[in-house]
C-alpha positions as a LaTeX table, in Angstrom:
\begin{tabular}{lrrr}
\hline
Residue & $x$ (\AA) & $y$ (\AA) & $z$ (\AA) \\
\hline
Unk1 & 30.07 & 27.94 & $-25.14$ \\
Unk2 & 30.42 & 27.30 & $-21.31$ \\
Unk3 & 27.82 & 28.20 & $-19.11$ \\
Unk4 & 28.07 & 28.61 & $-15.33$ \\
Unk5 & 24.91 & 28.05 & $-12.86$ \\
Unk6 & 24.27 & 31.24 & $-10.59$ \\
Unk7 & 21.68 & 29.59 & $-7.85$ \\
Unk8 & 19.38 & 32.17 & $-5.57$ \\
Unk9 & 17.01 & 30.21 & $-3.09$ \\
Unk10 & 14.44 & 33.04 & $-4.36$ \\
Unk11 & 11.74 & 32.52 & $-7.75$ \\
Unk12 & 11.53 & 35.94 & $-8.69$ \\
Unk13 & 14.13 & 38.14 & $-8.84$ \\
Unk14 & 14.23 & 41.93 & $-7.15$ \\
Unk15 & 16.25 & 44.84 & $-6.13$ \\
Unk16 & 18.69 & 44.62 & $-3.52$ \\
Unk17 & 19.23 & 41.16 & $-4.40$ \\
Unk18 & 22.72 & 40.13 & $-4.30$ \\
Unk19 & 23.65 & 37.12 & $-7.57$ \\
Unk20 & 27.42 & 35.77 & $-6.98$ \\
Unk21 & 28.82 & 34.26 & $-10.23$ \\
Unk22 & 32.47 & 33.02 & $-11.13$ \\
Unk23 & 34.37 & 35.81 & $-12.78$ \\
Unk24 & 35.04 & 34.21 & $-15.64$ \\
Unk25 & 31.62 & 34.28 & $-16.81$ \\
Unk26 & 29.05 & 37.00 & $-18.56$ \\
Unk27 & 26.70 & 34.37 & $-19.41$ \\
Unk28 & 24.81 & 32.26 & $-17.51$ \\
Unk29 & 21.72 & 30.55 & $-16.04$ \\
Unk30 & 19.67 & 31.37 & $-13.10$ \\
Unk31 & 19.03 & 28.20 & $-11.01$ \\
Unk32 & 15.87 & 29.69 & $-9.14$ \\
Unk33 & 14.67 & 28.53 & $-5.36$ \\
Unk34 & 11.91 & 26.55 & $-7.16$ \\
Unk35 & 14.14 & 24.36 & $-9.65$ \\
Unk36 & 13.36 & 26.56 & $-12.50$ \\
Unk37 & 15.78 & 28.70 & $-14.49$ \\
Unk38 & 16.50 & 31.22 & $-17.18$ \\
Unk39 & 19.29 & 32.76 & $-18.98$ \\
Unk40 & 21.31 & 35.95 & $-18.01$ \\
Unk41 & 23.91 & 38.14 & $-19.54$ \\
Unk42 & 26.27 & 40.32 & $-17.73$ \\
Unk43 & 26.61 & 43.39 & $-20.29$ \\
Unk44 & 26.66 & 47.12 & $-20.17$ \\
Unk45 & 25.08 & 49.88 & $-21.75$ \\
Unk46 & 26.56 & 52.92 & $-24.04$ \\
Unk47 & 28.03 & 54.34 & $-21.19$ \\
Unk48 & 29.27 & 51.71 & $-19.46$ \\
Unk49 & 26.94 & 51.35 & $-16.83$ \\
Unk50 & 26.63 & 47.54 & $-16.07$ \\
Unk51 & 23.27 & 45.60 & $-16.35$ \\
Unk52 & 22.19 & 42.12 & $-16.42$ \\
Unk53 & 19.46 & 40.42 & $-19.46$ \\
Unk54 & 17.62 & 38.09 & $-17.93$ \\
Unk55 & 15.54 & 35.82 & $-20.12$ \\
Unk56 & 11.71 & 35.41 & $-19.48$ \\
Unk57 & 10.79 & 32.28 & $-18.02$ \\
Unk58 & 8.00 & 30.29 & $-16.03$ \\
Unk59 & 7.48 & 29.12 & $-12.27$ \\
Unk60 & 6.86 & 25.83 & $-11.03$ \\
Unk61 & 3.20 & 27.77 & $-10.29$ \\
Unk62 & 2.82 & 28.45 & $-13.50$ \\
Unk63 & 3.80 & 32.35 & $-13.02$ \\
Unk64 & 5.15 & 33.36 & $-16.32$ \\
Unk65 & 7.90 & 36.15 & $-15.69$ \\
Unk66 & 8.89 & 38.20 & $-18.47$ \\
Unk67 & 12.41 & 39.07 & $-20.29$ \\
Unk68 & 13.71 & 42.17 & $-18.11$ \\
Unk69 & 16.86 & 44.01 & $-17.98$ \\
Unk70 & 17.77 & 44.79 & $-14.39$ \\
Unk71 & 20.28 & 48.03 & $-13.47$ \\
Unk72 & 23.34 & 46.69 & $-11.42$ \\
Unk73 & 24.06 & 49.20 & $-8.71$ \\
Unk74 & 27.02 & 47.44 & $-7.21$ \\
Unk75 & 30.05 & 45.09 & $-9.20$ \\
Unk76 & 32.55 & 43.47 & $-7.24$ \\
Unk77 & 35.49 & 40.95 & $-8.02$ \\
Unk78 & 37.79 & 39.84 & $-5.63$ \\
Unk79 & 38.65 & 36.24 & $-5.23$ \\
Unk80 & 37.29 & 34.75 & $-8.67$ \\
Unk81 & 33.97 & 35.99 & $-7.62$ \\
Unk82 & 31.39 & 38.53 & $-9.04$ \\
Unk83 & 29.21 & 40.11 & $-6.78$ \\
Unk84 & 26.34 & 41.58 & $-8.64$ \\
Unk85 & 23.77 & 43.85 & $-6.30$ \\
Unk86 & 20.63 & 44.46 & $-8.24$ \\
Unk87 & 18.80 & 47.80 & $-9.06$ \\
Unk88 & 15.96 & 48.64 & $-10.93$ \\
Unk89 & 14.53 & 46.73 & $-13.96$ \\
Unk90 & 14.17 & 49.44 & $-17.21$ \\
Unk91 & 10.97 & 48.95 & $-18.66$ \\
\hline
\end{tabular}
């Protein structure tokens, strides 16, 4: 499986934020503003509704951030680019 890099200068992520990944790709990693990374997974729920799986991971502080899955309250694709705005994690 191929997996793309989706860098934010950020260590934490949070709503609002905007995460701009190839098209191509559903899966990748989070390259996060401290060198540290984690796992995410463009997918969508029962009706359709996209939302991104992010794997839990720690900081370079030692800050241990949990597995969340985050509501996506904007989608585009133009240009071979996804442009993924943030909303709410559901917990």
């Amino acid at each position: 499986m191929n997996v793309h890099l989706v860098q934010t200068s950020r260590t934490h992520l949070a709503p609002g934020m905007v995460l701009d990944a190839p098209v191509d790709f559903d899966d990748f990693l989070l390259d996060f503003g401290d060198d540290t990374e984690s796992r995410a997974q463009l997918l969508r729920d029962d009706s359709g509704r996209p939302l991104i799986r992010v794997g839990g991971y720690m900081t370079m502080d030692g800050t241990v951030v949990a597995e969340r899955v985050w509501t996506v309250v904007e989608l585009l694709e133009r240009d071979g680019r996804r442009l993924v705005r943030l909303g709410d994690p559901l917990d």
